[in-house]
VEXDREN-2710 file (C-alpha; in Angstrom, 1 decimal):
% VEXDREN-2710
k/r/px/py/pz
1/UNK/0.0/0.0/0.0
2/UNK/1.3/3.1/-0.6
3/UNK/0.2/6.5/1.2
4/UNK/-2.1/8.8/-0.9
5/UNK/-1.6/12.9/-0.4
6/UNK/-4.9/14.5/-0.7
7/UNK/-5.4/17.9/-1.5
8/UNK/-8.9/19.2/0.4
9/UNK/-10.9/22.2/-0.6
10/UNK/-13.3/23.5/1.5
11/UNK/-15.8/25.6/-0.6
12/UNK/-18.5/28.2/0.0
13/UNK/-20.6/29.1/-2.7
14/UNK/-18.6/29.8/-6.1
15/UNK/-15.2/30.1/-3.8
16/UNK/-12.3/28.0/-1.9
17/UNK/-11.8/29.1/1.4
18/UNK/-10.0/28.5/4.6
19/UNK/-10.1/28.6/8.1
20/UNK/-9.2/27.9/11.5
21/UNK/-11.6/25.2/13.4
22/UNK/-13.7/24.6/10.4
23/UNK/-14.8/28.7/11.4
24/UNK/-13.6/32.3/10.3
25/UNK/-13.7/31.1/6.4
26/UNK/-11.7/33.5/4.2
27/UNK/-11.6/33.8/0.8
28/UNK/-8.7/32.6/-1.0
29/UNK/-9.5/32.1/-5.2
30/UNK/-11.7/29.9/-7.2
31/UNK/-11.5/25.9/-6.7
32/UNK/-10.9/24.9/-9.9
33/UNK/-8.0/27.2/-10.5
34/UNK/-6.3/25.0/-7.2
35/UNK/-7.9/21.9/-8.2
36/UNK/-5.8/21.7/-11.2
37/UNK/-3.1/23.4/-9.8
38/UNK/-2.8/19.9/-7.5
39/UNK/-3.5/17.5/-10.0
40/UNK/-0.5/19.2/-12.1
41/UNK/2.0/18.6/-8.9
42/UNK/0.7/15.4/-8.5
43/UNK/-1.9/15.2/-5.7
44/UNK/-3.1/11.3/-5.7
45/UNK/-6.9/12.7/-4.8
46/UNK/-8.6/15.9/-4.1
47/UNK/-11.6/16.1/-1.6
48/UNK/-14.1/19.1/-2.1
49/UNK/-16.2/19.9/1.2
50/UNK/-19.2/22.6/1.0
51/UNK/-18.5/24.2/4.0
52/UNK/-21.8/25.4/5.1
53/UNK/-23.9/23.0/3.1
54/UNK/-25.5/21.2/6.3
55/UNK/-25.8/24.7/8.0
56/UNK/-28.2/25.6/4.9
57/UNK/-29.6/22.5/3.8
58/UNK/-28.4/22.1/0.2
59/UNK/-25.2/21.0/-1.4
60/UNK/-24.5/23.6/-3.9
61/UNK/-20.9/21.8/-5.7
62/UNK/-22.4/20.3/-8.7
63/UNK/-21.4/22.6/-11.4
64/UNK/-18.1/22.9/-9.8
65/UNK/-17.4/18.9/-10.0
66/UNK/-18.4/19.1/-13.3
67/UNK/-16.0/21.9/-14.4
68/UNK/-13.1/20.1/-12.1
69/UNK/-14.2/16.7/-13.4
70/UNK/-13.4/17.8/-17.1
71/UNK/-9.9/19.0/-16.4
72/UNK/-9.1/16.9/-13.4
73/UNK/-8.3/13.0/-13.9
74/UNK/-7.6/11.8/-10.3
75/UNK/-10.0/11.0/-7.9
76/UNK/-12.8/12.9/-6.7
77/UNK/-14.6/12.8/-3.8
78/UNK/-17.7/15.6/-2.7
79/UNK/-19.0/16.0/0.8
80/UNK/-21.3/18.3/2.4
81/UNK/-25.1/18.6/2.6
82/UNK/-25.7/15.3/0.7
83/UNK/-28.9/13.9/2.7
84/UNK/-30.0/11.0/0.3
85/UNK/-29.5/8.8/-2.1
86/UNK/-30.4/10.7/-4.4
87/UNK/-28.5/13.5/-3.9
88/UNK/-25.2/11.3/-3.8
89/UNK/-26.6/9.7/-7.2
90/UNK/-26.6/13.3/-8.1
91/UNK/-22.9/14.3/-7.5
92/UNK/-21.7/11.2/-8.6
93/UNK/-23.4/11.7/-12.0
94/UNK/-21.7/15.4/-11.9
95/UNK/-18.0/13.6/-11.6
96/UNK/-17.6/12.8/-8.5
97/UNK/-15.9/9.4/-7.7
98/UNK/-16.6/9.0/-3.8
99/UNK/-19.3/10.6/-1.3
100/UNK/-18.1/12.1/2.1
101/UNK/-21.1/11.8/4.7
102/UNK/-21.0/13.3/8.2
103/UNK/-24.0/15.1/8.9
104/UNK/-26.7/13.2/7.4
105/UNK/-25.2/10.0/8.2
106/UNK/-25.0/10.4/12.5
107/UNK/-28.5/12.0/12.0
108/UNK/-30.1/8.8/10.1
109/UNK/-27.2/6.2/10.1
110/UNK/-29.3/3.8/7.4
111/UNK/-28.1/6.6/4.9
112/UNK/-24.8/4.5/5.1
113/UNK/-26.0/1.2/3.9
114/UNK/-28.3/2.1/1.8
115/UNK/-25.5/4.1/-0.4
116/UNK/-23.2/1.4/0.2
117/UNK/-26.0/-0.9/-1.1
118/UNK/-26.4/1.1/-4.3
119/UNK/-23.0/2.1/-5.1
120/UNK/-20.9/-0.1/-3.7
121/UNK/-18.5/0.5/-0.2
122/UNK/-15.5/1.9/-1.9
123/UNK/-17.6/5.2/-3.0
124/UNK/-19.0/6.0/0.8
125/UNK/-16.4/7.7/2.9
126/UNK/-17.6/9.0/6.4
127/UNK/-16.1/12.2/7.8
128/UNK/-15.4/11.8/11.5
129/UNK/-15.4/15.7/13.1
130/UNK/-14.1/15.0/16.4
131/UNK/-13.3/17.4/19.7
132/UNK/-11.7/16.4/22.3
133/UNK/-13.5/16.9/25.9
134/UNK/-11.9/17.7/29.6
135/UNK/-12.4/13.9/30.4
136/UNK/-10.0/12.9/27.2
137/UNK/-12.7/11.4/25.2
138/UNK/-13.4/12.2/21.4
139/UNK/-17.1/13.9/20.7
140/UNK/-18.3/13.6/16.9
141/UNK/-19.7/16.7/15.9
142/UNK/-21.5/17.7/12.9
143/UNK/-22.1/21.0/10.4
144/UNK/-18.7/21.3/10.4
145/UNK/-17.7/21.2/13.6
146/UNK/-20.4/23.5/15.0
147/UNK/-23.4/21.2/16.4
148/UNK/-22.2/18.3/19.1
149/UNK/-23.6/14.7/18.6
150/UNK/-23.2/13.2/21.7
151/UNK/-21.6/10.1/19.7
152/UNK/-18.2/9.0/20.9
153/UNK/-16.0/8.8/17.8
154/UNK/-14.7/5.7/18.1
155/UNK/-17.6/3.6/19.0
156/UNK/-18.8/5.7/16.0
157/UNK/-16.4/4.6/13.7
158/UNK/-16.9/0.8/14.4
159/UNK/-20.2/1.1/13.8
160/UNK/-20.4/3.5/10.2
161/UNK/-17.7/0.8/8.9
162/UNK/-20.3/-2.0/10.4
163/UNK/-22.8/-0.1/8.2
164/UNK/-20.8/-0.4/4.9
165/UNK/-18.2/2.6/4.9
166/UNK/-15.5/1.9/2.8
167/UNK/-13.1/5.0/4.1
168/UNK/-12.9/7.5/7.1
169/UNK/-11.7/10.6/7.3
170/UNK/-10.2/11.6/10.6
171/UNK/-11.1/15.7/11.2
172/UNK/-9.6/16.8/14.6
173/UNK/-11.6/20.3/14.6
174/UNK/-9.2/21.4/17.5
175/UNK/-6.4/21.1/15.8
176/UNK/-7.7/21.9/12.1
177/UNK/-5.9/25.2/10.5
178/UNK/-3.7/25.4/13.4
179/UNK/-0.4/24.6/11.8
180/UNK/-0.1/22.8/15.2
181/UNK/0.3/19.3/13.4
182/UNK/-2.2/16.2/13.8
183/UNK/-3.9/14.9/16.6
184/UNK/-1.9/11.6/16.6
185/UNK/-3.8/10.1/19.3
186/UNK/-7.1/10.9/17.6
187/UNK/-5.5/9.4/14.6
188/UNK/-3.7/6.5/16.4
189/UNK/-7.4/5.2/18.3
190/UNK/-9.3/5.0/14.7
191/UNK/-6.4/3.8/12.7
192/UNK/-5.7/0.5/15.0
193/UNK/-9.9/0.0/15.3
194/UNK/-10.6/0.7/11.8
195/UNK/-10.6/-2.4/9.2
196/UNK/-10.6/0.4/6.3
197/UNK/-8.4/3.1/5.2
198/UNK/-7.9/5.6/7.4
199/UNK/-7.6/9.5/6.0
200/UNK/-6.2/11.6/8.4
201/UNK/-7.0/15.7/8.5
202/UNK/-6.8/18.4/10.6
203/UNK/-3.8/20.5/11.9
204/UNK/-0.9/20.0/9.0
205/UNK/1.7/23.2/9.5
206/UNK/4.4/21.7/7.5
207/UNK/5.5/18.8/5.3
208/UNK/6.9/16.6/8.1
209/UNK/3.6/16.5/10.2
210/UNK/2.5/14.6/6.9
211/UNK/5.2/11.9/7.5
212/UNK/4.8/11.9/11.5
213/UNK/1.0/11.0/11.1
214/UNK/1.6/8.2/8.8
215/UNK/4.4/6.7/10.9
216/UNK/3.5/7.0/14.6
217/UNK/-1.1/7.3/14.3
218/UNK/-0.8/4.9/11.1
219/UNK/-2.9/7.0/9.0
220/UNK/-3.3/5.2/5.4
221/UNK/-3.8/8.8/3.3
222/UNK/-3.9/12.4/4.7
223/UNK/-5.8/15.2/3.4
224/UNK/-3.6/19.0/3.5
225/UNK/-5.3/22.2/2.9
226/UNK/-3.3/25.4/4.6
227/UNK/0.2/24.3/3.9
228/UNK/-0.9/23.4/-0.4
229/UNK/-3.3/26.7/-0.6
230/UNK/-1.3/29.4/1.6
231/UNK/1.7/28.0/-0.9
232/UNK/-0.3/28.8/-3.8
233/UNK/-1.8/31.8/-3.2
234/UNK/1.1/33.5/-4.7
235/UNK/1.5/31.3/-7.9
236/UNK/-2.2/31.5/-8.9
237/UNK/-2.4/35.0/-8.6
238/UNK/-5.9/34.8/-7.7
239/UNK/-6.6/38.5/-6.8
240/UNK/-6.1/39.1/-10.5
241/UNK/-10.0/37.4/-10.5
242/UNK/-13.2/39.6/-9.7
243/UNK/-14.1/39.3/-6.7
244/UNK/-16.2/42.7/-5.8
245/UNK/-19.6/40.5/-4.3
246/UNK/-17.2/38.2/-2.2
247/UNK/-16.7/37.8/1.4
248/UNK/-13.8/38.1/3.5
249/UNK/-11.2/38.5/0.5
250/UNK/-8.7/40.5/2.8
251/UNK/-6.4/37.8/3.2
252/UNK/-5.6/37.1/-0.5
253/UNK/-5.7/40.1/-1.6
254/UNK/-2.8/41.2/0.8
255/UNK/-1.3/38.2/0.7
256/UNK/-0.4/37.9/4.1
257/UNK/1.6/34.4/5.6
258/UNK/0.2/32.6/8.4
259/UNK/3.2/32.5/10.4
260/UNK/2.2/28.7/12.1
261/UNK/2.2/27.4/8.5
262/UNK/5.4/26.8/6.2
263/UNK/3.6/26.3/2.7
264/UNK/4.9/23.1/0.4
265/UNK/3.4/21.6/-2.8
266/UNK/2.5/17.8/-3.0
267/UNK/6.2/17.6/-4.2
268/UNK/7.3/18.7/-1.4
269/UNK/5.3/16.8/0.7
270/UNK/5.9/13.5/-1.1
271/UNK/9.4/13.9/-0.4
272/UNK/9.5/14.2/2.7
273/UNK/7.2/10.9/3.2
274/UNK/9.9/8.8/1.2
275/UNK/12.7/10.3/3.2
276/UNK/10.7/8.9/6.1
277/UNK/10.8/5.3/4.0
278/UNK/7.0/5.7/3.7
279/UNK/6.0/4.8/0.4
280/UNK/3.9/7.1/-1.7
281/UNK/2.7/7.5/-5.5
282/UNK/5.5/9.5/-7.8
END
């Protein structure tokens, strides 16, 4: 097996944005502009998340998986606000290779086998947003990290895999735009319970936090966001783009550093995973 690098996007309305706890989302270019910008350096997979889909009821990527889809020949997969079958059928007919459930899934958990039923376990991955409480247990929480569940995550984890997940994806929302690096133990609890791959996200500041997750919380993949996008903000020159109705576009346009992240491209990254002797995709 060899350790996948996953570029995420997190995506509110027509934009990709960023930022710290799954909150305070800034503007930072267009997704499609990034999304190839990743597949060009190599990224194995790219993950799209509609940031407040769940918090508005509606999933709003499908145009943009079909414009990414067209230009964009790795894998694929689309979470946020998908609530049914049907509106998985829907973004898989758009491009989309693989579903990401959270939400919808802790509040009616059937949602997992019946997709898994239809389309098979390798296109249902379940998004596990965890905080960690005072007593040292993880709480699943939901809309991106904004409504608590009551679910701890590893007995939830058993059981969405029970129900026919094929992947997980590991958010620690404490740790998530931090820079700070992983939650390893987090990580390490799902990893060595988990009978499927296990994508870990959440906290990546620079290259070698990549290789530390894999090697000491055996994470199978890891999905990076702030160290690929602050890196690229500069290449892509998005503030050439019209932005004049957008939201918080302070950030790019001044192109300020976040001083906890050291940017690297999926290059870089993959690098520094093989001088770790972890084996990864050229």
């Amino acid at each position: 097996m060899t350790t996948r690098v996953i570029a995420r996007l997190d995506i509110k309305g027509p934009n990709l944005v960023k930022g710290i706890h799954l909150e305070g989302l800034r503007v930072l270019g267009k997704p499609e502009r990034f999304a190839r910008h990743y597949y060009e350096q190599g990224a194995d997979e790219l993950l799209y998340v509609d940031a407040v889909a769940s918090l508005y009821g509606r999933n709003n990527l499908v145009e943009i998986v079909e414009k990414t889809a067209r230009e964009v020949f790795i894998p694929l997969t689309v979470g946020g606000g998908l609530r049914s079958v049907d509106d998985i059928k829907e973004i898989l007919r758009a491009g989309a290779d693989k579903v990401s459930l959270n939400t919808a899934a802790i509040a009616r958990p059937e949602l997992i086998a019946e997709a898994a039923r239809r389309f098979g376990s390798s296109t249902i991955v379940v998004t596990i947003e965890a905080i960690r409480q005072p007593d040292g247990r993880y709480e699943c929480f939901t809309d991106c990290g904004r409504e608590a569940s009551g679910l701890e995550a590893l007995t939830w984890a058993e059981r969405v895999v029970e129900l026919g997940a094929g992947e997980l994806v590991v958010t620690s929302v404490d740790r998530e735009g931090t820079g700070q690096g992983f939650d390893l133990d987090l990580t390490r609890q799902i990893a060595d319970a988990a009978p499927v791959p296990v994508i870990a996200h959440g906290g990546a500041g620079r290259a070698s936090h990549v290789a530390e997750v894999v090697t000491d919380a055996g994470a199978d993949a890891v999905a990076v966001a702030s160290i690929l996008h602050y890196g690229s903000l500069q290449a892509l020159e998005p503030h050439a783009d019209d932005y004049s109705s957008e939201g918080n576009t302070e950030f790019m346009r001044k192109g300020r550093a976040f001083t906890r992240i050291e940017p690297a491209d999926v290059g870089g990254i993959k690098a520094q995973l093989r001088a770790a002797g972890i084996a990864c995709r050229a």
